[in-house]
GUTORPA-882749 format. One record per residue (C-alpha): residue in three letters; x, y, z; residue number from 1. Coordinates in nm, 4 decimals. Layout:
BEGIN
ALA X Y Z NUM
...
//
This chain:
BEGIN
UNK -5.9580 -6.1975 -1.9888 1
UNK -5.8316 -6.3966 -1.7122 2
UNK -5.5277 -6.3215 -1.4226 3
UNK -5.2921 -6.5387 -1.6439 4
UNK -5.2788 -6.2561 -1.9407 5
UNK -5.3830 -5.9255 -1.7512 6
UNK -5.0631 -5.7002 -1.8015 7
UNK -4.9847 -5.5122 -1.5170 8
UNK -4.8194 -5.0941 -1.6650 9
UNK -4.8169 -4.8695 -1.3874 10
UNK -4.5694 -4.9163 -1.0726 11
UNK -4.7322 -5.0069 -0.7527 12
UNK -4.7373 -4.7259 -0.4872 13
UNK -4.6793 -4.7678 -0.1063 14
UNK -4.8144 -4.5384 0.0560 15
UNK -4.6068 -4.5124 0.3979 16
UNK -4.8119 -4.4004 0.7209 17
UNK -4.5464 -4.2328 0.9382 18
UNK -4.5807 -4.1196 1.3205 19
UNK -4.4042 -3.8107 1.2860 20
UNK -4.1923 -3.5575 1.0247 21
UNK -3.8453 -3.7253 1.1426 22
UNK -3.8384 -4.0828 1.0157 23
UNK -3.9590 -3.9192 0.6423 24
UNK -3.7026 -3.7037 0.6520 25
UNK -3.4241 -3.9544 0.7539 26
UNK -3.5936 -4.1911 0.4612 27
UNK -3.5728 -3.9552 0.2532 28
UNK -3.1952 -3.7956 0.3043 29
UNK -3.0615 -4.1948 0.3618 30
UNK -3.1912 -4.3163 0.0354 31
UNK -3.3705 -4.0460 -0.1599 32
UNK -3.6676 -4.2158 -0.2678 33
UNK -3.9214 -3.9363 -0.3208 34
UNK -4.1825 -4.1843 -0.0928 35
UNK -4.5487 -4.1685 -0.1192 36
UNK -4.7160 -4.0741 0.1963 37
UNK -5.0722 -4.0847 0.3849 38
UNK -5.1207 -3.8590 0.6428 39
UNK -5.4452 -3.8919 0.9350 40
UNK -5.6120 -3.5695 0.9300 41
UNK -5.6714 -3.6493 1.3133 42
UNK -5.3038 -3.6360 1.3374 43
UNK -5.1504 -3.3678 1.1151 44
UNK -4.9994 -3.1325 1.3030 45
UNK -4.8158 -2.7967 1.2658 46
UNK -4.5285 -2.9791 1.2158 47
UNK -4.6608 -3.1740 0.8863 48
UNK -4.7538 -2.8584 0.7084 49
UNK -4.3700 -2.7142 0.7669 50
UNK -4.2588 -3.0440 0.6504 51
UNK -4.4726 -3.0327 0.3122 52
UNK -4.3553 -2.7274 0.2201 53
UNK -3.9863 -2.7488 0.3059 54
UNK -3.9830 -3.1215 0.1551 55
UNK -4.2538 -3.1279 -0.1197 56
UNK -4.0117 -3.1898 -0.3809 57
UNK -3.8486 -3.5327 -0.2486 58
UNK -4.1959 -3.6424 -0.1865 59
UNK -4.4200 -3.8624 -0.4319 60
UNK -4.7708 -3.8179 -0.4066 61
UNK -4.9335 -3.7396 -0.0635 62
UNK -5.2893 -3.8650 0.0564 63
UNK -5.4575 -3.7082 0.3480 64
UNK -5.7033 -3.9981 0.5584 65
UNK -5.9823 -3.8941 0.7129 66
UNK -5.9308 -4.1063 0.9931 67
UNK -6.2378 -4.2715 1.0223 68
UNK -6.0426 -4.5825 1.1088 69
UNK -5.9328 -4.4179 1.4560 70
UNK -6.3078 -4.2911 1.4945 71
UNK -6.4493 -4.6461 1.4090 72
UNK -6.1651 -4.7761 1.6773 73
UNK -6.2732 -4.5153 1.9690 74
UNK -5.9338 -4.3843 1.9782 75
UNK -5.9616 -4.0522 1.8191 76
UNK -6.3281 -3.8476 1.7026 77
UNK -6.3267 -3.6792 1.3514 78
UNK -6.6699 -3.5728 1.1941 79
UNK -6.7681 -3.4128 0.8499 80
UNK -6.7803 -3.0571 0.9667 81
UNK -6.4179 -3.0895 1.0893 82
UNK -6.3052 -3.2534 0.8223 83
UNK -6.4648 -3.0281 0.5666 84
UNK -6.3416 -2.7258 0.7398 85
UNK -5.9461 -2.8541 0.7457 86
UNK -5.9736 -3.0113 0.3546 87
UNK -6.1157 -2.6359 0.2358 88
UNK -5.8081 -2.4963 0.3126 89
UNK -5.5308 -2.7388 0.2630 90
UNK -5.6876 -2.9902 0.0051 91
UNK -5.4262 -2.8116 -0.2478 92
UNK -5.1138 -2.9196 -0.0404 93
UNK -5.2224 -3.3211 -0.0947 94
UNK -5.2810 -3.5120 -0.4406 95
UNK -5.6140 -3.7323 -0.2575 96
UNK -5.8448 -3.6744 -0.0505 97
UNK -5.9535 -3.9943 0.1316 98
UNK -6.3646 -3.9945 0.1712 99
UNK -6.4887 -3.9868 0.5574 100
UNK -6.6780 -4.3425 0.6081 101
UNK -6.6651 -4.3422 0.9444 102
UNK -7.0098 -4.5933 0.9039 103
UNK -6.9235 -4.8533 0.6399 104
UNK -7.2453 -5.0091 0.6516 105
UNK -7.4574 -4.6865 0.5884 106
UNK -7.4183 -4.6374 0.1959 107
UNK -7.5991 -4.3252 0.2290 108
UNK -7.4425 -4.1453 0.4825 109
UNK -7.0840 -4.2112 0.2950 110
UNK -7.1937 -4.0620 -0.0571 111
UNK -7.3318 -3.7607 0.0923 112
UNK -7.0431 -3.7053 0.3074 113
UNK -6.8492 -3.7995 -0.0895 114
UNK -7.0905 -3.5443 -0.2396 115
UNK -6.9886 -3.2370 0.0310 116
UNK -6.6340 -3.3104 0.0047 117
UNK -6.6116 -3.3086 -0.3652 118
UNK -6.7719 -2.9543 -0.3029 119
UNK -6.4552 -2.8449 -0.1780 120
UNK -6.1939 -3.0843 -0.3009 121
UNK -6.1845 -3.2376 -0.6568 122
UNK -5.9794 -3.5167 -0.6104 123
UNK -6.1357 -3.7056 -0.3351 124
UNK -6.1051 -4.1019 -0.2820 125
UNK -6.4464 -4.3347 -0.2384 126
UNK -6.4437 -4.6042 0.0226 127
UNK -6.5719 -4.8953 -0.0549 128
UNK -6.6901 -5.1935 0.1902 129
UNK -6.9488 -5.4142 -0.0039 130
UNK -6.8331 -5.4963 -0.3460 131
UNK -7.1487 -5.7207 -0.4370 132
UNK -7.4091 -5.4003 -0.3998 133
UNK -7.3102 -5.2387 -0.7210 134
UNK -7.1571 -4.9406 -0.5628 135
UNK -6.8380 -4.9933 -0.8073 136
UNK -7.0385 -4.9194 -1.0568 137
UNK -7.1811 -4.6316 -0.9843 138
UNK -6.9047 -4.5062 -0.8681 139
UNK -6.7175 -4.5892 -1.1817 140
UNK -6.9997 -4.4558 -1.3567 141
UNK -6.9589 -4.1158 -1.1388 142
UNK -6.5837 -4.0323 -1.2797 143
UNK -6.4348 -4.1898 -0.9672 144
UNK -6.1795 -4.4540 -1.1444 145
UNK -5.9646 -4.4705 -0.8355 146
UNK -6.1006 -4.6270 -0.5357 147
UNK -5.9877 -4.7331 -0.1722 148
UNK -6.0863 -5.1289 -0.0345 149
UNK -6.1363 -5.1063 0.3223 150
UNK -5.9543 -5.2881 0.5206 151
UNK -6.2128 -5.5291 0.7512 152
UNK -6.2781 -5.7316 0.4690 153
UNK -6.0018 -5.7271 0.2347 154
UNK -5.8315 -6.0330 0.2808 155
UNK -6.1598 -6.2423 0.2097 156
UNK -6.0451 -6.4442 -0.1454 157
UNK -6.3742 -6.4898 -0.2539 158
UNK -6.4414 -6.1177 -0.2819 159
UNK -6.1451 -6.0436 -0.3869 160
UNK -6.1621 -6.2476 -0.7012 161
UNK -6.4934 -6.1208 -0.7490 162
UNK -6.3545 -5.7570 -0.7408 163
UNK -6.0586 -5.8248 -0.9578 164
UNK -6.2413 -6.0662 -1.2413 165
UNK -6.5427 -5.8089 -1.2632 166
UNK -6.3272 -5.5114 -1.2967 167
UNK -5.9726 -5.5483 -1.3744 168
UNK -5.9126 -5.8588 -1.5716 169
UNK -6.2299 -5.8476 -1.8050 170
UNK -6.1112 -5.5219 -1.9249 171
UNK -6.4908 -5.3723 -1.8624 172
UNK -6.3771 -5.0765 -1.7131 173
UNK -6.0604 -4.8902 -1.8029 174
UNK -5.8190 -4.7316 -1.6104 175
UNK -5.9765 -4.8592 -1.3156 176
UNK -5.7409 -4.8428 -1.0329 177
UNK -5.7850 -5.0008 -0.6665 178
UNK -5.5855 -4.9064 -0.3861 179
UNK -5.5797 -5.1614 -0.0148 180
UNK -5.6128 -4.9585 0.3166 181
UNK -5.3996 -5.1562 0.5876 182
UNK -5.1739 -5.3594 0.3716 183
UNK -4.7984 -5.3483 0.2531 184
UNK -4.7528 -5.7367 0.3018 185
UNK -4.5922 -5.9003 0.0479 186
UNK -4.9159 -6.1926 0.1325 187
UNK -5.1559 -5.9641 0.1204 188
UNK -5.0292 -5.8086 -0.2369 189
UNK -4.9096 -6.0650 -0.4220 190
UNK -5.2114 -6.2439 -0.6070 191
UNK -5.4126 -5.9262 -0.7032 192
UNK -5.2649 -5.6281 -0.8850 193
UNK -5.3820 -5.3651 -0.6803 194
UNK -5.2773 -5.0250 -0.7933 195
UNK -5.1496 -4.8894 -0.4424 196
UNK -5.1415 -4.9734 -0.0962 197
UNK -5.0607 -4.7742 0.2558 198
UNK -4.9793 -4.9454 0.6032 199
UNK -4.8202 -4.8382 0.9254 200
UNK -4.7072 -5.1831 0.9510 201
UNK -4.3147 -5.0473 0.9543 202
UNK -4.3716 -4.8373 1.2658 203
UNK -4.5918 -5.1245 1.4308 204
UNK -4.3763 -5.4027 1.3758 205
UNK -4.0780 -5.1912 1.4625 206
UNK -4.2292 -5.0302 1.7729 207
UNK -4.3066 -5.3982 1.9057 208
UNK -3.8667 -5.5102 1.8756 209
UNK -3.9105 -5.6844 1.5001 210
UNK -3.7605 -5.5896 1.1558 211
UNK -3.8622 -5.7355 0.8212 212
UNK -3.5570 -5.8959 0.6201 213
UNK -3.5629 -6.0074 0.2411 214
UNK -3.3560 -6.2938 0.2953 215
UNK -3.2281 -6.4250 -0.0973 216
UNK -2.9752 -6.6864 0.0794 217
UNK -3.2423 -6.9081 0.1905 218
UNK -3.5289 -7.0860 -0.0028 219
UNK -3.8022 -6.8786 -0.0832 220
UNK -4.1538 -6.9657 0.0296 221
UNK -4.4075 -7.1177 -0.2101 222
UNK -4.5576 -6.7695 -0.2914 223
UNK -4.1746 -6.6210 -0.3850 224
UNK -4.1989 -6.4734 -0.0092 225
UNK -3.8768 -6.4538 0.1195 226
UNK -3.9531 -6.2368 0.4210 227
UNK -3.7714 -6.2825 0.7435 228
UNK -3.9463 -6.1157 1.0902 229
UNK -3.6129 -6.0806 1.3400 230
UNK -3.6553 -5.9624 1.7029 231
UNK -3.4716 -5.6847 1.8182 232
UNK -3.6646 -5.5708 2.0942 233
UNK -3.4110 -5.6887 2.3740 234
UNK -3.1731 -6.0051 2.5143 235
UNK -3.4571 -6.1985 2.5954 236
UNK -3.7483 -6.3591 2.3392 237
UNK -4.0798 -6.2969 2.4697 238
UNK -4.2959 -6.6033 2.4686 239
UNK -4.5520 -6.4265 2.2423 240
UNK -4.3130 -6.4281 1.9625 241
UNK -4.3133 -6.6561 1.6964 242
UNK -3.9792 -6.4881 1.5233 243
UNK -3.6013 -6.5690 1.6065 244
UNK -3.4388 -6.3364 1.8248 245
UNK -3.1298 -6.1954 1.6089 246
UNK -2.8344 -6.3627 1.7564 247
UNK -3.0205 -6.6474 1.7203 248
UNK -3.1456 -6.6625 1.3265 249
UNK -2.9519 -6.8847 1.1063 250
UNK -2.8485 -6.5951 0.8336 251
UNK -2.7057 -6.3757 1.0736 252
UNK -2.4175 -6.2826 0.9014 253
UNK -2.5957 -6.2447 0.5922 254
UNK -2.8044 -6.0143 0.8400 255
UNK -2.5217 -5.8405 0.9314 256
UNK -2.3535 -5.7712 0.5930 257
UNK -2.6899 -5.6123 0.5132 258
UNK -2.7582 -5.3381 0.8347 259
UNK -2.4198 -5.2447 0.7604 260
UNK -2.3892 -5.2086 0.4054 261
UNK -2.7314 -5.0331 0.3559 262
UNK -2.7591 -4.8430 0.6488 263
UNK -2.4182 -4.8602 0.8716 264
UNK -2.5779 -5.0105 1.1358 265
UNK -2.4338 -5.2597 1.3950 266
UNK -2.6776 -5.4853 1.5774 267
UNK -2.6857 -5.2803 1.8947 268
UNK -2.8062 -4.9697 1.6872 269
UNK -3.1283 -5.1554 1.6588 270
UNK -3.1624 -5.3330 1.9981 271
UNK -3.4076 -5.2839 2.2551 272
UNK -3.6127 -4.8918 2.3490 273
UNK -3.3150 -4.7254 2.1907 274
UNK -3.2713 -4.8642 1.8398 275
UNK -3.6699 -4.8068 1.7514 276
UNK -3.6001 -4.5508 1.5633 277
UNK -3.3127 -4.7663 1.3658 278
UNK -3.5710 -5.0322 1.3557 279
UNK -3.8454 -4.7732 1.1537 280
UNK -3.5373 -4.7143 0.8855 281
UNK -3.4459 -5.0620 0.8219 282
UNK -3.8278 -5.1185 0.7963 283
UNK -3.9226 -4.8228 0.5740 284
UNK -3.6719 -4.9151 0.3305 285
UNK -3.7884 -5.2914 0.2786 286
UNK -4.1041 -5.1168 0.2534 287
UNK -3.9618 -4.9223 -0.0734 288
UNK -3.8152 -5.2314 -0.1932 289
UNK -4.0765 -5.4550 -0.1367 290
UNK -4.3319 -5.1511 -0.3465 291
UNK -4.0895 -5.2645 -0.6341 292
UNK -4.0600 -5.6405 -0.6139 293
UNK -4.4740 -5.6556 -0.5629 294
UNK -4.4398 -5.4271 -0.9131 295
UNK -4.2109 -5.6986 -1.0715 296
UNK -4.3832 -5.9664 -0.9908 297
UNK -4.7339 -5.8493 -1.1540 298
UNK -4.5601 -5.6873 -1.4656 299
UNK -4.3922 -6.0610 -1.5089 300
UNK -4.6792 -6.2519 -1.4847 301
//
């Protein structure tokens, strides 16, 4: 089989990575999407466990991280015990489990930290970070038919093709299903059909001034990207930025007709410190719409 005639079935899932309990909720009451979330465990709080039981029902599924990406980073320190002793628990309350690989390299060290974790939880995720060792395999082999890319190498094409011919297009091994750590780009998704994704790319991009716009009045780009980045972050354009600032982009009223249409916002709601939180919205909710154009464009192909 080859990428021309694979036949995507299943929706592709965003997984949204969200800072706190408020900007889900406001998602959630503004457009009622039942979203699919990833929470760090280095970052659940109190909060988070109120939230999933008040809100369970408007959510899709929910995936807990391990955050080994924070540990690898030297922001935040998680270890097995820790983990283990906070999945025990609570593993019930989230659909995945996301396996603790805080060293990527060490092979060993991540399937016996796999191995005590599926002591406790059933449904937890692999990691995988070298796709030419054979470590698919086994872990297909294993039962484990859903399995997280990490992120450092992801975007290498090479790989990628090697991952997608060996195991998704020549039909090999059914009901595989990959998911990207660190992506919702419409880039980054739109050549391979992975099965899910999760990204705090809304929050980011937001927190720096920016929102994404799917612009349809203007030409799209060569991939069928028609993503806009817009700066919102104040009066003046930075010199680091590479975007328009808003009152400057050629579709403005286009831009216009859209924040207040979908979201009855004027351009000041989303300006500078104050409008972050507007910014997160409008952000989040291309996210949800972009989870379904990525899904149309593999189920066309």
């Amino acid at each position: 089989m080859v990428p021309g005639t694979y036949m995507r079935k299943s929706k592709m899932n965003f997984y949204l990575v969200p800072p706190d309990i408020g900007i889900i909720r406001e998602v959630i009451q503004r457009f009622d999407p039942t979203p699919y979330i990833l929470l760090s465990f280095v970052r659940v709080g109190q909060d988070f466990g109120h939230f999933l039981y008040t809100y369970r029902s408007k959510l899709g599924k929910i995936m807990i991280d391990s955050g080994a990406y924070s540990e690898m980073q030297g922001t935040l320190s998680v270890d097995l015990d820790t983990y283990l002793a906070y999945v025990e628990p609570c593993g019930h309350l989230f659909d995945y489990c996301v396996n603790l690989d805080v060293e990527p390299q060490n092979y060993d060290v991540r399937m016996w930290n796999l191995a005590k974790l599926k002591r406790v939880c059933s449904n937890v995720l692999p990691v995988v970070h070298d796709p030419y060792a054979g470590e698919i395999d086994q872990l297909y082999d294993m039962g484990h038919h859903y399995i997280l890319l990490g992120s450092t190498w992801g975007n290498d094409r090479k790989q990628l093709d090697f991952i997608f011919n060996r195991y998704v297009y020549s039909g090999r091994f059914p009901n595989i299903r990959f998911h990207k750590l660190g992506t919702t780009t419409y880039v980054g998704l739109c050549e391979y059909p992975y099965y899910s994704c999760d990204s705090a790319a809304f929050i980011k991009v937001g927190g720096f001034g920016n929102i994404f716009f799917w612009n349809e009045n203007r030409e799209p780009d060569d991939n069928g990207d028609c993503t806009d980045l817009i700066y919102f972050g104040g009066r003046d354009l930075p010199e680091s930025k590479r975007c328009p600032i808003y009152y400057n982009y050629r579709h403005i009223g286009q831009l216009e007709d859209y924040l207040w249409k979908v979201f009855e916002y004027r351009m000041s709601d989303i300006e500078g410190s104050p409008g972050a939180t507007g910014r997160w919205i409008v952000n989040a909710k291309y996210m949800l719409d972009l989870q379904e154009r990525i899904t149309r464009l593999h189920q066309n192909r």
